[in-house]
C-alpha angles and dihedrals in degrees: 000000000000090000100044090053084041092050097049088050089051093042089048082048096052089050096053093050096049083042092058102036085053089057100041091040079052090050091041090055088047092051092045090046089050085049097046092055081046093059096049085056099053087044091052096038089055087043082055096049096048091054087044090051087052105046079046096059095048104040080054084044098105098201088046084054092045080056093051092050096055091048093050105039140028097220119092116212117212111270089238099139106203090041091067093049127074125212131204099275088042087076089071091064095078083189096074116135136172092035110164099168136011121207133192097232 
């Protein structure tokens, strides 16, 4: 009678711990599958921000802005550089036109 008593503790034993490593292996998953999508977002996101330092530097490139201006328009404007750029006490002349490019001098 002492093993059989022996033998149900150990098999209750047994169930509870296969009960409780299922739900914390379930929650495990849930937690890896969450880090996982995280992880796609942080690798797309600096994907994203590569591409965006790149367009940043070339739309702040003069001579790549001098390009998009022939292509766009026919009219060329003088190649006078600090004409095209604006610096911070420019802004308070609302009448500025052909601005490629505004600095903070």
């Amino acid at each position: 009678m002492k093993y059989y008593s022996t033998i149900i503790t150990l098999i209750f034993f047994n169930l509870t711990s296969l009960t409780l490593v299922l739900y914390y292996g379930n929650k495990a998953k849930l937690i890896e599958e969450e880090n996982k999508a995280i992880s796609l977002d942080i690798k797309k996101n600096e994907e994203q921000l590569k591409i965006n330092e790149v367009e940043f530097s070339l739309y702040h490139n003069y001579l790549y802005l001098r390009k998009l201006q022939k292509i766009y328009f026919e009219i060329e404007n003088e190649n006078n550089y600090s004409k095209n750029r604006l610096k911070l006490k420019d802004f308070l002349n609302p009448e500025q036109d052909n601005v490629l490019q505004a600095v903070s001098n």
